[in-house]
C-alpha positions as CSV (number, residue, x, y, z in Angstrom):
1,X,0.0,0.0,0.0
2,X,1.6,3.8,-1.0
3,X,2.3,5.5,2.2
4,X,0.0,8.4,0.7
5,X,-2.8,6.0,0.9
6,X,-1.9,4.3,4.5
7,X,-2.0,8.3,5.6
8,X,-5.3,8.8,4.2
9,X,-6.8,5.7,5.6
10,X,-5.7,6.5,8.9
11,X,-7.2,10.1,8.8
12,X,-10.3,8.6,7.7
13,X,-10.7,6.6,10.6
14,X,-9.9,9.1,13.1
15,X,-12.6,11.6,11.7
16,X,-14.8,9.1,12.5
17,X,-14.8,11.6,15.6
18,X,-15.8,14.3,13.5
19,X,-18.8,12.1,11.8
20,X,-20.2,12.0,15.5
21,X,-20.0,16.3,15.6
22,X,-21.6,16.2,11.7
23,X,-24.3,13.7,12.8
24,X,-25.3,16.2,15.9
25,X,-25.4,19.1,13.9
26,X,-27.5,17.5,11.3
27,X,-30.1,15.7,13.7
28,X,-31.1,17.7,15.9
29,X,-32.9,20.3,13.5
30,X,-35.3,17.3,13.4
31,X,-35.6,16.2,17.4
32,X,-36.7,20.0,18.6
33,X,-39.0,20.1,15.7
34,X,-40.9,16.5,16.7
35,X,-44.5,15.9,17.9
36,X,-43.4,13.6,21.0
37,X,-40.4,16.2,21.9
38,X,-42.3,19.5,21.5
39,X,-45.5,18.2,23.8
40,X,-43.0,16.8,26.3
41,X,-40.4,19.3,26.5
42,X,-40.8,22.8,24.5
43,X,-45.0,23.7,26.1
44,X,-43.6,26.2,27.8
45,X,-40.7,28.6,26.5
46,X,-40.5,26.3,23.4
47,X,-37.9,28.8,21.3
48,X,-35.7,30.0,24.7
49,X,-35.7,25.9,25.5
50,X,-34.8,24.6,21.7
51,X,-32.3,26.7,21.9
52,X,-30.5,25.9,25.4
53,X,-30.9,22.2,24.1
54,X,-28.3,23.1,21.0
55,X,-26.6,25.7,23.1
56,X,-25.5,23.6,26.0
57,X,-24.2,20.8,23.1
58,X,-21.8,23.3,22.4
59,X,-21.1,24.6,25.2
60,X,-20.5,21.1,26.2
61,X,-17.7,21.4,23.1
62,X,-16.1,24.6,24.8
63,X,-15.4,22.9,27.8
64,X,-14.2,19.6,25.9
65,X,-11.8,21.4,24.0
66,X,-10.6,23.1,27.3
67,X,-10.0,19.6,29.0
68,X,-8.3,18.1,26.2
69,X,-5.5,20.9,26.2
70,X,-4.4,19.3,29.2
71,X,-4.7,15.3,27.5
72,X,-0.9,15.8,26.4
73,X,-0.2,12.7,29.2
74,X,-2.6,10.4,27.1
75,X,-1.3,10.5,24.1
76,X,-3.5,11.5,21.3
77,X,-5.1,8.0,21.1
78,X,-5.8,7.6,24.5
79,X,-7.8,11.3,24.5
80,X,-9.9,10.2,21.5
81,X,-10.6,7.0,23.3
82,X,-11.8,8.9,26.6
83,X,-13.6,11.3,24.5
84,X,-15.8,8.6,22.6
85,X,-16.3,6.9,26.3
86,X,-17.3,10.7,27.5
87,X,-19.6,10.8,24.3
88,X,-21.4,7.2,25.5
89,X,-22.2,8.4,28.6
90,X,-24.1,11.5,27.4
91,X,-26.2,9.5,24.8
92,X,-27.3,7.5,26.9
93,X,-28.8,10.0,28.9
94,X,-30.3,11.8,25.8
95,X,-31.9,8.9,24.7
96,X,-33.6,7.8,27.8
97,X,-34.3,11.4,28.7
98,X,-37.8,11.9,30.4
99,X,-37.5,15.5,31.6
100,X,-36.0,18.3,29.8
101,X,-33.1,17.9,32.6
102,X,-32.3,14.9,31.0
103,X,-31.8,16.4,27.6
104,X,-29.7,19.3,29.0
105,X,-27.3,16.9,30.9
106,X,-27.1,14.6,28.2
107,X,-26.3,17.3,25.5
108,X,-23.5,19.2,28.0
109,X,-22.0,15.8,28.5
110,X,-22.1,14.4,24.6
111,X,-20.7,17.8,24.5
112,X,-17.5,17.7,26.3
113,X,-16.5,14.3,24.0
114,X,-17.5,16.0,20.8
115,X,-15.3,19.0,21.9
116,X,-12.0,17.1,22.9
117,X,-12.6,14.9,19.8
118,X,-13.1,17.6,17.5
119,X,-9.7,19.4,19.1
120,X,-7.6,16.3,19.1
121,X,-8.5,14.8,15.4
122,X,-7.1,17.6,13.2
123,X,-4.1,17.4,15.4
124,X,-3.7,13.7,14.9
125,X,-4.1,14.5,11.3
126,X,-1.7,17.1,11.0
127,X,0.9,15.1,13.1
128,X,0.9,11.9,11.1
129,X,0.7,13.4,7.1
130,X,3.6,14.2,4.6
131,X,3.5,17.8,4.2
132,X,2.2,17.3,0.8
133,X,-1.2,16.2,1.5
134,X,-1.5,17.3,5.1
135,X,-4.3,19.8,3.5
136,X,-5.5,16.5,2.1
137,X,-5.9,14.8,5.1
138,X,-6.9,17.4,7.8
139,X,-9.6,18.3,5.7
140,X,-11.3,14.7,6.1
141,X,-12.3,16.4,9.6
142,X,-15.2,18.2,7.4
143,X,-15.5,15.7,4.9
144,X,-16.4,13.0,7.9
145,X,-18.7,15.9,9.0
146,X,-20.4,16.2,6.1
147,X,-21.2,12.8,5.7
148,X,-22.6,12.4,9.5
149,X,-25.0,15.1,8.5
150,X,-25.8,13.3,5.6
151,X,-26.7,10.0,7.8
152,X,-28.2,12.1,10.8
153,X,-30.5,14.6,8.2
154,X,-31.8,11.1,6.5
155,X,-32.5,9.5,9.6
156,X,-34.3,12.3,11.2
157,X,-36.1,12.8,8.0
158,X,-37.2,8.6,7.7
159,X,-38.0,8.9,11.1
160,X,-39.8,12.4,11.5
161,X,-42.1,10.7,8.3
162,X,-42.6,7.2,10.0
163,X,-44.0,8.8,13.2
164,X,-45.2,12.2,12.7
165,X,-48.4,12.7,14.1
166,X,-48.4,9.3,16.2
167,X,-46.8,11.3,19.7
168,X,-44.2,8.4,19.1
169,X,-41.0,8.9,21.4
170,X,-39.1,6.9,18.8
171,X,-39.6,9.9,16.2
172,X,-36.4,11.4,18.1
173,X,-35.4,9.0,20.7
174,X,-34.0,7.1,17.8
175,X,-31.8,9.3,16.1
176,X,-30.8,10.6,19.6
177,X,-29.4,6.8,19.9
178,X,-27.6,5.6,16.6
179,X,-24.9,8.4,17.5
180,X,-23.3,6.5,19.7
181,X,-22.6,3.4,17.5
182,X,-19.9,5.0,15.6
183,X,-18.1,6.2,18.7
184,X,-18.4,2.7,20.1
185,X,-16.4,1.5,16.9
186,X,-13.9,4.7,17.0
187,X,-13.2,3.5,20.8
188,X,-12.9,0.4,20.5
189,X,-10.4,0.3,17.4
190,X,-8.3,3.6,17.9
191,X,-5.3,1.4,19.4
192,X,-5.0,-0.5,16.7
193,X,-3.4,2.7,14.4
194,X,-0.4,4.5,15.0
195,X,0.6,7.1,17.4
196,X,1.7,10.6,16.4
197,X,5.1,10.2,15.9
198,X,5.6,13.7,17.2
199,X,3.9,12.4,20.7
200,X,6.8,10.0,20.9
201,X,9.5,11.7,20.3
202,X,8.4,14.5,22.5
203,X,8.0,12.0,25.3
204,X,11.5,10.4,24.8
205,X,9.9,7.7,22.6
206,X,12.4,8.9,20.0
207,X,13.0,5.0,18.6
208,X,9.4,4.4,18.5
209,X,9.2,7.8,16.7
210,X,11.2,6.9,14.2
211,X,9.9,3.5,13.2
212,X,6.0,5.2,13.5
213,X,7.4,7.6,10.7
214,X,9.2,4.7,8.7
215,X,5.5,3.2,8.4
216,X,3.8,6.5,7.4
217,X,6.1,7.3,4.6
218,X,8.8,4.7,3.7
219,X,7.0,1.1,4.1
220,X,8.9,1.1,7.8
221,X,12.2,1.6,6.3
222,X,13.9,3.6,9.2
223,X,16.8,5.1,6.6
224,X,14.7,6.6,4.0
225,X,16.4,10.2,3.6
226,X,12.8,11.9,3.8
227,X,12.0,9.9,6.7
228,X,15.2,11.1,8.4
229,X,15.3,14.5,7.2
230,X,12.0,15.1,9.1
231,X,12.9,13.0,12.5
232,X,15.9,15.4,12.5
233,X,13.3,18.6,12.7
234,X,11.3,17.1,14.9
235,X,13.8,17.0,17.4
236,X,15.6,20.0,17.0
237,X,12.2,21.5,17.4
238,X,11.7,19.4,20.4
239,X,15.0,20.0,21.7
240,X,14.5,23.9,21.2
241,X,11.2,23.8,23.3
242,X,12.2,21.5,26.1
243,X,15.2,24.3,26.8
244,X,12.2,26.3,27.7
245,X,9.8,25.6,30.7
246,X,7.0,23.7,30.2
247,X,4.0,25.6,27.6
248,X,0.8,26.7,29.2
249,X,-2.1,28.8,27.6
250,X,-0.1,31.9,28.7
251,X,3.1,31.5,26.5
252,X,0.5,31.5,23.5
253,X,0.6,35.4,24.2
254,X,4.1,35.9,24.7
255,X,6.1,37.0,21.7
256,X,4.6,38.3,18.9
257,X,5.2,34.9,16.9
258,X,3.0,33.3,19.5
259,X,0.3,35.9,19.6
260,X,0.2,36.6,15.7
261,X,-0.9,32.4,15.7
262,X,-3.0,32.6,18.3
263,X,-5.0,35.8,17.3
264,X,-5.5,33.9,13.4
265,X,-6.3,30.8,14.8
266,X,-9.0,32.2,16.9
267,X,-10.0,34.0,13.5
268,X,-10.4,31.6,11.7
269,X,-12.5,29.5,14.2
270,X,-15.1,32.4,15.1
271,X,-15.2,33.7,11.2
272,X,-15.9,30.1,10.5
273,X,-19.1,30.4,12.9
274,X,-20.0,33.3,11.6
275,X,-20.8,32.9,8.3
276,X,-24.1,31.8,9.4
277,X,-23.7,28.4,9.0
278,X,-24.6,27.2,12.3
279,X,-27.8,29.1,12.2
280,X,-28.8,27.3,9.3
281,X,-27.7,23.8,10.3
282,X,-29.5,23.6,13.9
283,X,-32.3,25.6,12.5
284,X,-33.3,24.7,8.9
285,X,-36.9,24.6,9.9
286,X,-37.1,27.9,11.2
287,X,-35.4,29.6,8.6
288,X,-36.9,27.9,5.5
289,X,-40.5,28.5,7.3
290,X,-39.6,32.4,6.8
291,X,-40.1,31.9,3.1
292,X,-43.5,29.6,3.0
293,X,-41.7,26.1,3.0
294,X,-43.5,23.1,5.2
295,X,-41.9,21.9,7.9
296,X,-41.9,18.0,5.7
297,X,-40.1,19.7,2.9
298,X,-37.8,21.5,5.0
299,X,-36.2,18.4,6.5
300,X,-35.8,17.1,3.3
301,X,-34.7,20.1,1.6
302,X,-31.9,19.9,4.3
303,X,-31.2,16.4,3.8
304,X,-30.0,17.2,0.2
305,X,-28.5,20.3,1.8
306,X,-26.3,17.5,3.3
307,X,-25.5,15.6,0.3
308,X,-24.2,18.9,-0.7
309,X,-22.3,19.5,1.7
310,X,-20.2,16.4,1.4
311,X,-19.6,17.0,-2.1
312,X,-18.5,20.7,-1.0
313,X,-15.6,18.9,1.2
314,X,-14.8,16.4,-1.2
315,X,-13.9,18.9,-3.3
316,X,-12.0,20.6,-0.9
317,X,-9.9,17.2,0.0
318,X,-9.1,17.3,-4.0
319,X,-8.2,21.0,-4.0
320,X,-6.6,22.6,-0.7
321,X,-2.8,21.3,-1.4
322,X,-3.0,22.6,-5.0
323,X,-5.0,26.1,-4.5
324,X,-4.0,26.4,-0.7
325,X,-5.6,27.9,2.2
326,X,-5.5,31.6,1.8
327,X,-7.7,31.5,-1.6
328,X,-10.1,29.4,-0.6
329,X,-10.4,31.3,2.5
330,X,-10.8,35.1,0.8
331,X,-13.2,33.7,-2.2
332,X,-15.2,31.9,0.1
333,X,-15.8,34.2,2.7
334,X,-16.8,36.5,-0.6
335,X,-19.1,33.9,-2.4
336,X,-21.2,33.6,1.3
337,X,-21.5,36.9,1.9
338,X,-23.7,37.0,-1.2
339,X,-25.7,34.2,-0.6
340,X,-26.6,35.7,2.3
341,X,-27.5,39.4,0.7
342,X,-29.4,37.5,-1.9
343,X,-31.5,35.4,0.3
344,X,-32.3,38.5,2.5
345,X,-33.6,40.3,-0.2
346,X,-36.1,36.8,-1.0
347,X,-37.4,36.9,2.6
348,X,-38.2,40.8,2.7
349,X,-39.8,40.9,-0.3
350,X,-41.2,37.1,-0.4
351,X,-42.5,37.0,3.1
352,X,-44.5,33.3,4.4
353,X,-47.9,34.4,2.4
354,X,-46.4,34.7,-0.6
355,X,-47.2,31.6,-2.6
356,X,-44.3,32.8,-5.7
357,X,-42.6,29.2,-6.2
358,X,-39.8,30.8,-8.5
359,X,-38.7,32.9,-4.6
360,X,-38.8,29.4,-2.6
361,X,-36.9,27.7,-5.3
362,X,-33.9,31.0,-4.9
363,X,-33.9,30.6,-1.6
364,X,-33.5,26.8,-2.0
365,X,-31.0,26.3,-4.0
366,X,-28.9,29.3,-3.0
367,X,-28.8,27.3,0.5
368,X,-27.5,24.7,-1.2
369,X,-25.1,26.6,-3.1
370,X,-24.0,28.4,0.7
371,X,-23.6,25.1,2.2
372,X,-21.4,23.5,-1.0
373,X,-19.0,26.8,-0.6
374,X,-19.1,26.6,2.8
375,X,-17.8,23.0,3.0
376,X,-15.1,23.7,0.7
377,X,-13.3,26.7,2.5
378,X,-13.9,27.9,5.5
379,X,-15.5,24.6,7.2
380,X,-12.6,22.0,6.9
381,X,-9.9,24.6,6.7
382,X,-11.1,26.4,10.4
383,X,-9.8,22.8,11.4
384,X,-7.1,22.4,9.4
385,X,-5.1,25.7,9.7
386,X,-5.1,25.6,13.5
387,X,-3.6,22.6,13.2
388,X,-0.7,23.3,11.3
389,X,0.5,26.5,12.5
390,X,2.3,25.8,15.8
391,X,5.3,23.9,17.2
392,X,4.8,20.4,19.0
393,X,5.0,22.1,22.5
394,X,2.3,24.6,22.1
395,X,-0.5,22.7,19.2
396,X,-2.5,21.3,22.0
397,X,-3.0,24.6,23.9
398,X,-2.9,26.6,20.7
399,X,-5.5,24.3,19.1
400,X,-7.7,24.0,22.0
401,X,-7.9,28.0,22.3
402,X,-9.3,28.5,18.6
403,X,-11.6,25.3,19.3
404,X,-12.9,27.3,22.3
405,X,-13.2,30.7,20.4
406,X,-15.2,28.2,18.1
407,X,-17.7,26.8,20.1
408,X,-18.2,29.8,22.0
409,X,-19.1,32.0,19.2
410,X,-21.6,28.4,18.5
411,X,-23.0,28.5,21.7
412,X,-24.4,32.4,20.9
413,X,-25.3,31.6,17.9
414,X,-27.5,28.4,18.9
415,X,-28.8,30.7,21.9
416,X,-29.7,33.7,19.8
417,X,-30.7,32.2,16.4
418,X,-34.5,30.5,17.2
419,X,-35.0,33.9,19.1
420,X,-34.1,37.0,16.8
421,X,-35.7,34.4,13.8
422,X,-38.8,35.2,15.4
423,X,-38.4,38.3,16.4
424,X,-36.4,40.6,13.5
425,X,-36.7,37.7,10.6
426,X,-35.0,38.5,7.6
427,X,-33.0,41.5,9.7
428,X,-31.1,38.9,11.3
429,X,-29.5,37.7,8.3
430,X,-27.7,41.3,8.2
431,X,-25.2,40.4,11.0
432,X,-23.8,37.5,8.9
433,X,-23.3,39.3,5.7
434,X,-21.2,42.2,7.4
435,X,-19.3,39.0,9.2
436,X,-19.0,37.3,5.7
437,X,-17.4,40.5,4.2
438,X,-15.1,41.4,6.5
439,X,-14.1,37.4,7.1
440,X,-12.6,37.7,3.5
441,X,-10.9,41.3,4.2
442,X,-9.3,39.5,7.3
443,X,-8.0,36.5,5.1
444,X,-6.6,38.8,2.3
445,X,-4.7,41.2,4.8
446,X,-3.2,39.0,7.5
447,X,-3.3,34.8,6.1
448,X,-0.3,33.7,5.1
449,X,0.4,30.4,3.1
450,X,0.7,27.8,4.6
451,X,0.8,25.2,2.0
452,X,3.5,22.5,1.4
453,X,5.2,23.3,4.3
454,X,6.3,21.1,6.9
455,X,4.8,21.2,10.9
456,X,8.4,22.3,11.7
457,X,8.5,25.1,9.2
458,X,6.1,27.3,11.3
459,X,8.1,29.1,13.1
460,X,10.2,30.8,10.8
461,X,6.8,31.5,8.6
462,X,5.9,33.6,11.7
463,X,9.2,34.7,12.7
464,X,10.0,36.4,9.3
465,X,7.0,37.0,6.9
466,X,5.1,40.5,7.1
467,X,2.4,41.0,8.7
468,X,0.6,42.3,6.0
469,X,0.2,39.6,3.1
470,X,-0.7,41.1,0.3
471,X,2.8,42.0,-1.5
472,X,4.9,40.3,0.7
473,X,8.0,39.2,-1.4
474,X,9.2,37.1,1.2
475,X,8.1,33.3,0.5
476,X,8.3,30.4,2.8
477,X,9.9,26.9,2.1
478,X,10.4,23.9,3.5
479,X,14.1,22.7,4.5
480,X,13.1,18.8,4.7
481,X,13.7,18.1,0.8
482,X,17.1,19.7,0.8
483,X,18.1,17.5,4.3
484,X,17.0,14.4,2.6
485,X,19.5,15.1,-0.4
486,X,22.1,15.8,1.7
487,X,21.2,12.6,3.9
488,X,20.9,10.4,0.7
489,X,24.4,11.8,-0.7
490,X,26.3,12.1,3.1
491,X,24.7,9.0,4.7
492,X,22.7,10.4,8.2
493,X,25.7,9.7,11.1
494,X,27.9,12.2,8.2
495,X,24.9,14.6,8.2
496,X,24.1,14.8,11.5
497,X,28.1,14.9,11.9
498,X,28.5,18.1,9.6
499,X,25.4,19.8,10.9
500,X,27.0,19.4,14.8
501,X,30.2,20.7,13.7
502,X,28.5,23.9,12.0
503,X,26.6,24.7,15.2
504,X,23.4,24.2,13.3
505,X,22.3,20.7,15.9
506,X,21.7,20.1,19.4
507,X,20.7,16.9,19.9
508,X,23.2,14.8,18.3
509,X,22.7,12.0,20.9
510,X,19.5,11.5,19.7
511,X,19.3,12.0,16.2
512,X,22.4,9.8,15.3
């Protein structure tokens, strides 16, 4: 099997985790919206109570993502493995939930898992893929999402048409339950791929290392120059950062390297929420109601929403390590941001009477045509970009703080969105085209490239290139080609030998 392939296999798997967040998103448009759930649980304060029931999901992700900057002890296997046991335990209590308590616990708990998975799995990504498809393969994150929208949107839609009208628990208490399967499988299997090689060596593993990154990219052969070009940077990186005390979320504002990364990646997480995307995936219903559309045809104009969706990422898998980020961030942010004018304008002047088919169609499609953009920039890459941009010591706490940023800015949204859709209608939609336009003015200014480098590479990308992008001469490149030449023409021990006598090594005990 090509190493490229073995990569992307392993991703897959391990976004498994982010199926679970996809099929969340997706299903519970249909749960709040069922006979059964709305007598039981929504009589009272129906809109305040729909919304603390997607609210404290994410909220449940906020604190996740917290906890699992501080999973560094586990390994990155061993925190997805708690997460999808954390993720169990709060189904369970959904599905058997009796009382609107129930529902609240069971969401804040499901929560927490979804948030450390979510955190984690773009880091295990990042940490185990050549640099040349590392786009390729973080990007399954949204692709995996996708498709658990796909399954959760069809099930809530097979479901909401097998029992609607009958009062019938099992109209949400069954979607509510099949999300667990897939982390039961994720659990249970996780051990049997590899570690991040970058976990080992950072945790004196450094043999282990070194054979994990033989299998990823050489077939196990431990003297393949590439494979030896990039062990050497991951331990002069790790040496670098272990002369320094120990990282905390602090250091991640200390230096203007650290803060530049950590004021992008929360960016990038909270411009990712609001393009309005969240609003539309926990509230479909809602929204497509504005314009005249039945609550039956809504759910299954959002299941082929869905579909769209994963062809969106797909795309983006194809695309991101030939286009690279910072494009498909600035046109994207662009394209939404008329969407969003467009369907405005079809609410205002098509309002719920209107009975013009040609408006409902617009609106329709240009959904689908938000969602298929959306999914191709600024959903996987809000992931992916995080994940890339800093050194071994400080990706966990970096990562964590733009997944926090993320499901904070969620959390609003879920609170606010049932709410102001009642009260201001197609008003509200204002907010996210003034966040869609000045998304893609952020991206153009500040972004930099970050494609075909290597995880190493990151800190002279923010040590030396301009602040302000746009005609910045100064272009980043990886070193770990030209150390492989020189390892395939000197032999590693003479490498390793010349770099040591130049002053250029540290860590020549370890590395030879």
């Amino acid at each position: 099997m090509k190493s490229g392939v073995y990569q992307f296999l392993v991703g897959c798997f391990a976004a498994l985790g982010s199926f679970l967040f996809g099929y969340d998103l997706g299903v519970i448009a249909e749960v709040v919206i069922s006979d059964d759930f709305t007598n039981r649980f929504l009589q009272t304060n129906g809109d305040s109570r729909s919304g603390t029931v997607v609210a404290l999901f994410t909220a449940g992700c906020f604190c996740g993502a917290f906890l699992a900057s501080f999973s560094d002890p586990l390994g990155r296997r061993g925190a997805i493995l708690t997460a999808c046991c954390i993720f169990v335990v709060g189904g369970i209590i959904q599905t058997a939930g009796v009382v609107i308590a129930m529902l609240y616990v069971g969401r804040l708990i499901a929560g927490i898992g979804v948030g450390i998975l979510t955190m984690i799995i773009p880091i295990y990504q990042a940490e185990l893929a050549h640099r040349k498809i590392r786009g390729k393969i973080t990007s399954l994150q949204q692709l995996f999402n996708a498709l658990g929208q796909i399954f959760a949107t069809w099930t809530g839609y097979g479901c909401y048409m097998t029992w609607v009208g009958t009062g019938d628990s099992r109209e949400w208490r069954i979607p509510l339950a099949i999300q667990m399967i897939p982390a039961l499988f994720l659990g249970a299997l996780i051990f049997l791929f590899p570690e991040s090689p970058r976990w080992l060596c950072d945790h004196d593993r450094v043999d282990r290392g070194l054979q994990t990154l033989a299998e990823l990219h050489a077939h196990g052969d431990t003297n393949d120059p590439y494979v030896l070009a990039e062990y050497d940077l991951i331990l002069a990186q790790i040496a670098e950062e272990h002369s320094h005390k120990k990282a905390t979320y602090i250091d991640l504002f200390r230096g203007w390297p650290n803060v530049r990364r950590s004021i992008l990646t929360m960016a990038i997480q909270v411009s990712c929420q609001m393009t309005g995307v969240s609003a539309i995936q926990y509230f479909s219903p809602q929204i497509f109601a504005q314009i005249g559309i039945s609550t039956s045809l809504s759910l299954l104009f959002q299941a082929v929403n869905a579909i769209v969706a994963l062809l969106g990422s797909a795309t983006c898998v194809l695309t991101v390590d030939r286009v690279g980020r910072r494009p498909l961030e600035i046109y994207g942010c662009a394209f939404l941001c008329v969407t969003f004018i467009i369907n405005a304008a079809i609410i205002k002047v098509f309002p719920t009477t209107s009975n013009n088919t040609g408006a409902h169609w617009a609106f329709v499609v240009l959904t689908w045509l938000f969602n298929y953009v959306f999914f191709l920039t600024s959903g996987p890459l809000s992931w992916a970009i995080p994940a890339e941009l800093f050194g071994t010591a400080m990706r966990l706490k970096g990562v964590s703080l733009g997944a926090m940023a993320s499901f904070a800015s969620n959390t609003m949204i879920g609170q606010v969105t049932p709410i102001a859709i009642s009260a201001i209608g197609w008003k509200y939609y204002i907010v996210f085209i003034v966040c869609n336009l000045t998304n893609a003015l952020f991206f153009w200014a500040f972004l930099p490239e970050t494609k075909g480098l290597n995880l190493e590479d990151m800190d002279e990308l923010f040590q030396q290139h301009p602040i302000f992008v746009p005609g910045s001469k100064w272009l980043p490149s990886s070193h770990v080609d030209d150390e492989a030449q020189e390892i395939a023409k000197h032999g590693h021990k003479g490498y390793v030998a010349a770099t040591v006598a130049e002053g250029t090594v540290d860590y020549v005990e370890r590395a030879a």
